[in-house]
DRENFI-999953 format. One record per residue: residue in three letters; residue number from 0; x, y, z of N, C-alpha, C, O in turn. Coordinates in Angstrom, 1 decimal. Each point is the difference from the previous one (the first is absolute). Last residue first. Layout:
<vexnus>
 res   n     nu     nv     nw    cau    cav    caw     cu     cv     cw     ou     ov     ow
 ALA NUM      X      Y      Z      X      Y      Z      X      Y      Z      X      Y      Z
...
</vexnus>
This chain:
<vexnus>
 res   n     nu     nv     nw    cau    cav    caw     cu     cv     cw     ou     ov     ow
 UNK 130  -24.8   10.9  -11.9    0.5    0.3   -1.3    0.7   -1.9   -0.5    0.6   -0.1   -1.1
 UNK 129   -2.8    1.6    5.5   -0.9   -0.3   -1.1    0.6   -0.3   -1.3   -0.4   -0.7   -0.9
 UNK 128    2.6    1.9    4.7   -0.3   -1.0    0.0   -1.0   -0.9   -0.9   -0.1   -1.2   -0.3
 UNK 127    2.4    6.1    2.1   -0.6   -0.8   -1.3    0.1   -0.9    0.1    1.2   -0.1   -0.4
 UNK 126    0.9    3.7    3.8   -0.3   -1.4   -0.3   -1.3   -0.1   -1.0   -1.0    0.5    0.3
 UNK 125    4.3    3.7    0.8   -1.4   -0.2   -0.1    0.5   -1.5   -0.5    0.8   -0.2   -0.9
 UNK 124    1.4    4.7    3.3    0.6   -1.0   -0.3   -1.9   -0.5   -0.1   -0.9    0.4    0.7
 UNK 123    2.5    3.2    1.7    0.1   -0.2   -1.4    0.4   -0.9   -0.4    1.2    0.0   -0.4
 UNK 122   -0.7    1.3    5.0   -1.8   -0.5   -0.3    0.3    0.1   -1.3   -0.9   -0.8   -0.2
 UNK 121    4.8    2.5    2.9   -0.7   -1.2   -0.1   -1.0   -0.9   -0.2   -0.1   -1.1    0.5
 UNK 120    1.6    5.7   -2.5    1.0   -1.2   -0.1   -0.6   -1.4    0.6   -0.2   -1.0   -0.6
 UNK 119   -1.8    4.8    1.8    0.1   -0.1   -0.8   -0.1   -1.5   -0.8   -0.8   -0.8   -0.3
 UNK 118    1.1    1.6    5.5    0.9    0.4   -1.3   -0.8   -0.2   -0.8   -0.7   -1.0    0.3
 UNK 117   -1.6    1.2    4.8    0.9   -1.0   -1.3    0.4    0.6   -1.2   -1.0    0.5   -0.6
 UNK 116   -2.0    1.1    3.9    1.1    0.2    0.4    1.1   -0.9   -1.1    1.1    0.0   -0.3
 UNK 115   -6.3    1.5    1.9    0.8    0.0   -1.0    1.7    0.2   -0.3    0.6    1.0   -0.6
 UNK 114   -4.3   -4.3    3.2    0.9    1.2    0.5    0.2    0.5   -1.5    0.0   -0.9   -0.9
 UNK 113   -2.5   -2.9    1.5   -0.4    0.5   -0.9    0.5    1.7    0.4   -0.6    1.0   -0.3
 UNK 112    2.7   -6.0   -0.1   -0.3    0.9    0.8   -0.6    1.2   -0.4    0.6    0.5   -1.0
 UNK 111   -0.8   -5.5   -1.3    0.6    1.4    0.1    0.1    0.3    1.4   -0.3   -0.9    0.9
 UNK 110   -0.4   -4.0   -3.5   -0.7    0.8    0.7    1.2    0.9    0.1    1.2   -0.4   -0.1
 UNK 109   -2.3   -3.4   -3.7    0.7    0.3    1.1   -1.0    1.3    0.7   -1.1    0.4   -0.4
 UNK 108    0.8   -5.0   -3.7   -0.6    1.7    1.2    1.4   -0.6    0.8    0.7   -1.0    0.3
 UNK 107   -1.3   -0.9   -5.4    0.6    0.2    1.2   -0.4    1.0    0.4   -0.2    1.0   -0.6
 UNK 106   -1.6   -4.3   -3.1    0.2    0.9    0.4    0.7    0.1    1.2    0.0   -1.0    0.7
 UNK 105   -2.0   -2.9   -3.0    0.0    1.2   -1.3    0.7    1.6    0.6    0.2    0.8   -0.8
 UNK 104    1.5   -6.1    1.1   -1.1    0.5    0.7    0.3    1.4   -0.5    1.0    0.5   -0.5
 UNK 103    1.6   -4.5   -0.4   -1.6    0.0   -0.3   -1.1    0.7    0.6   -1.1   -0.4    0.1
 UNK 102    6.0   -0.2    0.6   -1.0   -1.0    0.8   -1.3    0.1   -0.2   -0.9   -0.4    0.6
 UNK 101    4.9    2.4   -2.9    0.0   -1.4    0.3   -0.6   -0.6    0.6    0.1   -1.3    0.1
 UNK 100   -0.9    5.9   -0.4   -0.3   -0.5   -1.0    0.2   -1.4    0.1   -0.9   -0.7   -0.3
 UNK  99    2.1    2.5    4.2   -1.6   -0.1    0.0   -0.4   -0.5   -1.7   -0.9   -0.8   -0.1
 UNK  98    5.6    1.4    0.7   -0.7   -0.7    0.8   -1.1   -0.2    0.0   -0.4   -1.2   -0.2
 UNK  97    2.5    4.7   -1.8    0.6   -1.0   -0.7   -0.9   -1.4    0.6   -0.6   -0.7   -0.8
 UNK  96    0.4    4.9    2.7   -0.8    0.2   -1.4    0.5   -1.6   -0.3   -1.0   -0.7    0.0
 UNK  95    3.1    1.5    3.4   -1.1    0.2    0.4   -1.2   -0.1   -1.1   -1.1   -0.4    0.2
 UNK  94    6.1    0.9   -1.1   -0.3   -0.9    0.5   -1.0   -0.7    0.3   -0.1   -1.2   -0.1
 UNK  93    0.7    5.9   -1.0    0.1   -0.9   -1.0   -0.1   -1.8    0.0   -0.5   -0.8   -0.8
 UNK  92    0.6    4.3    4.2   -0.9    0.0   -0.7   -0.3   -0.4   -1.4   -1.1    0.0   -0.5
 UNK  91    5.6   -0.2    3.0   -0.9   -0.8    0.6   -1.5    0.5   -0.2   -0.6   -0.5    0.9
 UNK  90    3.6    2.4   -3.9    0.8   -1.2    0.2   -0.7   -0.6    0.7   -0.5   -1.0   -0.5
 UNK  89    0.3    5.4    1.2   -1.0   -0.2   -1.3    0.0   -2.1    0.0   -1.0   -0.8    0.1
 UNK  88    3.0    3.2    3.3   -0.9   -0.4    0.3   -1.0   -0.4   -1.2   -1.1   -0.7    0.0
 UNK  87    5.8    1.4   -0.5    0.0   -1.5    1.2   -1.3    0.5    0.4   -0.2   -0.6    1.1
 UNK  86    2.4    3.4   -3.7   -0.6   -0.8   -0.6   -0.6   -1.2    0.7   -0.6   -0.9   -0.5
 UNK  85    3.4    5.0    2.0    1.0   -1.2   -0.9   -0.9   -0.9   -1.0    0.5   -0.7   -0.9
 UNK  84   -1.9    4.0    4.1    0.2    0.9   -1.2    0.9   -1.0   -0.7    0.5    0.3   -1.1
 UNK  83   -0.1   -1.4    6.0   -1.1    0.8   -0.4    0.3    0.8   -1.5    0.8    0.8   -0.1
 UNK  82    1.5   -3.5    3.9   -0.2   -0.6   -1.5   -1.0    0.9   -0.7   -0.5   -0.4   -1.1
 UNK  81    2.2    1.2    5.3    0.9    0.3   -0.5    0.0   -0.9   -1.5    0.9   -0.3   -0.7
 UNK  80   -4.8    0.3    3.7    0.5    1.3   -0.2    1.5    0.0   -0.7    0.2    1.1   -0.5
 UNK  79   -3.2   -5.5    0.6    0.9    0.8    0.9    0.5    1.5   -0.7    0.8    0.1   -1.0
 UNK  78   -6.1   -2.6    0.2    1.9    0.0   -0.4    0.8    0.7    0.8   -0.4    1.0    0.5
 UNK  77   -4.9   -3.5   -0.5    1.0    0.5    0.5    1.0    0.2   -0.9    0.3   -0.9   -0.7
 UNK  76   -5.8   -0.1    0.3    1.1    0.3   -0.5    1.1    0.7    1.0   -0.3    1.1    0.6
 UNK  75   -5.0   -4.1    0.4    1.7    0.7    0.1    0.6   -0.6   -1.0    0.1   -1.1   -0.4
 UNK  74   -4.7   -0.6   -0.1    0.3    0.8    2.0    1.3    1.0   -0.3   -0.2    1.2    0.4
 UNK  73   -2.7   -3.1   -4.6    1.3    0.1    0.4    0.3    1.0    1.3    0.3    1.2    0.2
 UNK  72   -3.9   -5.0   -3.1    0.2    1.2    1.4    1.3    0.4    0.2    0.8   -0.8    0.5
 UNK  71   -3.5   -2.3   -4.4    1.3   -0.2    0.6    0.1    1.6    0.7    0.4    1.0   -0.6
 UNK  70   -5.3   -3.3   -1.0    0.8    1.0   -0.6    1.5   -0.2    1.0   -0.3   -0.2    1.2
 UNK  69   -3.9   -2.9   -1.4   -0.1    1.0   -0.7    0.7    1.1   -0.4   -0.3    0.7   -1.0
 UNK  68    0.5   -4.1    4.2   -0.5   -0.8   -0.8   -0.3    0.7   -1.7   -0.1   -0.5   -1.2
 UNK  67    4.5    2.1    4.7   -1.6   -0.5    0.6   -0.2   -0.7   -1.7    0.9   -0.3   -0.8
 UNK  66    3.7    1.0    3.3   -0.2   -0.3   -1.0   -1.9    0.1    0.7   -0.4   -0.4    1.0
 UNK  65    4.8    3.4    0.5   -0.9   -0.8    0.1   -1.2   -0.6   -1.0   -0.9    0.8   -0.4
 UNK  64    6.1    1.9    1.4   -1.2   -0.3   -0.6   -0.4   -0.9    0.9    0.6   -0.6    0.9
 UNK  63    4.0    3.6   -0.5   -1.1   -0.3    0.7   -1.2   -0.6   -1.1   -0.1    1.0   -0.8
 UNK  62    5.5    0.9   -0.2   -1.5    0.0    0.2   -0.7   -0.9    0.6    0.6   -1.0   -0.2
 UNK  61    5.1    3.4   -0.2   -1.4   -1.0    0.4   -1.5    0.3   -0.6   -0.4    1.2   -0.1
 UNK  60    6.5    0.5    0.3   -1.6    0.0   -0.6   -0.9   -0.9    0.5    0.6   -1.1    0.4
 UNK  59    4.3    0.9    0.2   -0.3    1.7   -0.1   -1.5    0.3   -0.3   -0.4    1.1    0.0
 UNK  58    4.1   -5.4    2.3   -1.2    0.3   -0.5   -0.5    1.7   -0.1   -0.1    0.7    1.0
 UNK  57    4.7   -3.2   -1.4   -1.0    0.0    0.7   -1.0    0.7   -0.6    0.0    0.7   -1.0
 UNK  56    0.6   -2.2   -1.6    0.9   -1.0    1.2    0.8    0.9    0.6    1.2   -0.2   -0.1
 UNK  55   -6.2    0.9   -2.8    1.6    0.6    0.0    0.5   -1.3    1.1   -0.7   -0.7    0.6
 UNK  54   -4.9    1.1   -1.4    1.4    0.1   -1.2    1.1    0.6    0.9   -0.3    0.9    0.8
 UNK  53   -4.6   -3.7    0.6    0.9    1.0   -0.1    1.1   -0.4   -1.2    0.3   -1.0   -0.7
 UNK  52   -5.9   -0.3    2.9    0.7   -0.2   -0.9    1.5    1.2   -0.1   -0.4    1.2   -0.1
 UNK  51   -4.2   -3.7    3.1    1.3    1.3    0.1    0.9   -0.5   -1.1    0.5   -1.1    0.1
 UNK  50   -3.8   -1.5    1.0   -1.1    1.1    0.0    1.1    1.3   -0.6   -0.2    1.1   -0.6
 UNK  49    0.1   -6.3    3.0    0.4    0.3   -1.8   -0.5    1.3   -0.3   -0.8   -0.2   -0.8
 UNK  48    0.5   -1.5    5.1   -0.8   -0.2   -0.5    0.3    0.0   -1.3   -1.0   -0.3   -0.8
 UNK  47    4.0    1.6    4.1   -0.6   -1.8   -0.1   -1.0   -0.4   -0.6   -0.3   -1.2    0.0
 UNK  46    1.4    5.9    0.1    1.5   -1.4   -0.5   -0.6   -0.9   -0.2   -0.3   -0.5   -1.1
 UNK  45   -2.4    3.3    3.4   -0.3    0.0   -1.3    1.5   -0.3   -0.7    0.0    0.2   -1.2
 UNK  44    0.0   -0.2    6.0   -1.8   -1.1   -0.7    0.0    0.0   -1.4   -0.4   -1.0   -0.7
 UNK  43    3.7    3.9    2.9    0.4   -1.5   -0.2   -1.3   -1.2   -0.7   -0.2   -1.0   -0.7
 UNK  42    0.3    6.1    1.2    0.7   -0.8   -0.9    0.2   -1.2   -0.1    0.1   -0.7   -1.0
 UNK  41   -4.0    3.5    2.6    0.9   -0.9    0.7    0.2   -0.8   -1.1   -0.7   -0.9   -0.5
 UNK  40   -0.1    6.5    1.0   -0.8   -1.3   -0.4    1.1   -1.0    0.7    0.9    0.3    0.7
 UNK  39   -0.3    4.3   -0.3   -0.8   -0.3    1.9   -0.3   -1.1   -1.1   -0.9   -0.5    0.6
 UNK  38    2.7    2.9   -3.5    0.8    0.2    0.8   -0.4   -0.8    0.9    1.0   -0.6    0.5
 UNK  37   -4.0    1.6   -3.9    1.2   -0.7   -0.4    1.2   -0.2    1.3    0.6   -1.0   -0.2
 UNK  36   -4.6    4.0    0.5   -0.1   -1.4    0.0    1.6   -1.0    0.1    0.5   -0.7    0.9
 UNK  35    0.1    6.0    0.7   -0.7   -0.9   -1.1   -0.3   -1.2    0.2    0.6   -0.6    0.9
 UNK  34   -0.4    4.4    2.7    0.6   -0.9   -0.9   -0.6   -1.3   -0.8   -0.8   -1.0    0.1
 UNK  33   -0.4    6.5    1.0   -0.4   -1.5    0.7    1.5   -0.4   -0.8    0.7    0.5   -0.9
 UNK  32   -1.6    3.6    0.1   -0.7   -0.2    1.2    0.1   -1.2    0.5   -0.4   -0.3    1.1
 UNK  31    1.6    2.3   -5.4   -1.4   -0.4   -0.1   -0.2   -0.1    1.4   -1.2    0.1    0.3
 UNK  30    5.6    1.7   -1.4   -1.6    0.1   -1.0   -0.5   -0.1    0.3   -0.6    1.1    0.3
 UNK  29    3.8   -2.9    2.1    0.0    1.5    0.2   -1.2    0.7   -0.9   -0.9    0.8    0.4
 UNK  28    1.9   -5.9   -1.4   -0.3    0.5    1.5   -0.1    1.6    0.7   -0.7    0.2    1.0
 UNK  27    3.1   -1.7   -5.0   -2.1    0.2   -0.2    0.0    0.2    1.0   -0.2    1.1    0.4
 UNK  26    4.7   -2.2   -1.1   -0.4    1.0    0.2   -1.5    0.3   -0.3   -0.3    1.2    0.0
 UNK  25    1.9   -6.0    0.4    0.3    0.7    0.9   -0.4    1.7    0.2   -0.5    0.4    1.0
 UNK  24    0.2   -4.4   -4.5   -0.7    1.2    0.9   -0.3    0.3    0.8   -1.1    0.3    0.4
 UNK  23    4.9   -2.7   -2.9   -0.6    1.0   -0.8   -1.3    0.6    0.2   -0.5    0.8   -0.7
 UNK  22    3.3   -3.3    4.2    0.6    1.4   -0.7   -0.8    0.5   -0.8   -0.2    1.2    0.0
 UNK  21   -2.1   -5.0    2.0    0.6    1.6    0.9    1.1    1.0   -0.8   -0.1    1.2    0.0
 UNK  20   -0.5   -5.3   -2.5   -1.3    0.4   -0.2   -0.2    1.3    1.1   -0.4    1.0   -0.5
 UNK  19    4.7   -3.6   -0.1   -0.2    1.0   -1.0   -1.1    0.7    0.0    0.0    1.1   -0.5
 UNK  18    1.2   -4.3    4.4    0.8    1.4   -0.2   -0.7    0.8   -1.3   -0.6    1.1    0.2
 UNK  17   -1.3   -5.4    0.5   -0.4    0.9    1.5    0.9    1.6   -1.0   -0.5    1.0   -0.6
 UNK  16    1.7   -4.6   -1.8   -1.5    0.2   -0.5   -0.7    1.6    0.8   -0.6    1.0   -0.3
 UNK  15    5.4   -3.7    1.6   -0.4    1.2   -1.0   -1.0    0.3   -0.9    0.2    0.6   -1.0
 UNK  14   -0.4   -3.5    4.7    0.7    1.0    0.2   -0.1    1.3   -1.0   -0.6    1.0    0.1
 UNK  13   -0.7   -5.4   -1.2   -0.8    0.4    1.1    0.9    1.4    0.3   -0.5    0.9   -0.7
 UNK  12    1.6   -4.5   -1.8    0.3    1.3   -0.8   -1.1    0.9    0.9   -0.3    1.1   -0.4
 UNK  11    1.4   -5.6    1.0    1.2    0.5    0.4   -0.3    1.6   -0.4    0.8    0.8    0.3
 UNK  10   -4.1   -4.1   -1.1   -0.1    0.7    1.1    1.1    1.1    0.1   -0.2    1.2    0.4
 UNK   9   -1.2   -1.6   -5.4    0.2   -0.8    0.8    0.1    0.9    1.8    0.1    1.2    0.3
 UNK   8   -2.3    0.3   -5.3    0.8    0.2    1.1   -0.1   -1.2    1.0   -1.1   -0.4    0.4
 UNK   7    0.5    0.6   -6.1   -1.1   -0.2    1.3    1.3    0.4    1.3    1.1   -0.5   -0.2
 UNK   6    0.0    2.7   -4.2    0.1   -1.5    0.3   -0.9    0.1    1.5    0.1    0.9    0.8
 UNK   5    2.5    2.3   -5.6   -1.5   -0.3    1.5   -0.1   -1.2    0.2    0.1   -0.9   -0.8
 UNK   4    4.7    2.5   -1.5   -0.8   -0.5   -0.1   -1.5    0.1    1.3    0.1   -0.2    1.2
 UNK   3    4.8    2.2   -2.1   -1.5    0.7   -0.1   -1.4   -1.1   -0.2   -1.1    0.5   -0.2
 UNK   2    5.8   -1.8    1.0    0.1    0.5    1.2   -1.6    0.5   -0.3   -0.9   -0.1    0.9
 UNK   1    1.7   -4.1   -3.0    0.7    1.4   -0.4   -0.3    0.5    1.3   -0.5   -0.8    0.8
 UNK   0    0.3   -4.8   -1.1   -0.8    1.2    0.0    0.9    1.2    0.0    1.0   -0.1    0.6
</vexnus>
């Protein structure tokens, strides 16, 4: 396996699943007042469940899915801040698209914050699944 390959996260990678998803939202917390989901979820339940998928050795990226009957949920996008603008979240939205099409399912939800505090940059981006 390449260093950029996405690959289901194993336990050992518990750590740096914990680390990347508090650094990349870590600063919302001053935004919005709370801390985020992503932070307070339980990485390890969703290791063991096949649910966390990452890239780098170590690890600079992750996502979170969940497969339903009707559409593939994407809980969490993480990247480590010092991978940011390298491609490593287009790269795991691509993954995500790539998946739910392999699983024959017509669409991916996720959920927002409906703060308006998010980049631009991080909401441009459009899954087609139809296409």
């Amino acid at each position: 396996m390449t260093n950029d390959e996405i690959r289901p996260a194993r336990p050992a990678d518990l750590p740096a699943v914990q680390a990347v998803t508090d650094m990349a939202y870590h600063h919302y917390i001053a935004r919005i007042g709370v801390v985020p989901q992503p932070m307070e979820a339980d990485h390890m339940a969703n290791v063991a469940a096949g649910r966390v998928f990452v890239v780098g050795e170590p690890v600079i990226g992750l996502v979170v899915i969940d497969v339903h009957h009707d559409h593939l949920f994407l809980d969490s996008i993480a990247v480590h801040p010092d991978a940011r603008g390298t491609g490593v979240g287009r790269r795991l939205l691509e993954f995500v698209d790539a998946r739910a099409r392999a699983l024959g399912l017509p669409e991916v939800r996720l959920y927002t914050n409906a703060f308006p505090c998010v980049s631009a940059t991080a909401i441009r981006f459009r899954l087609d699944l139809a296409a």
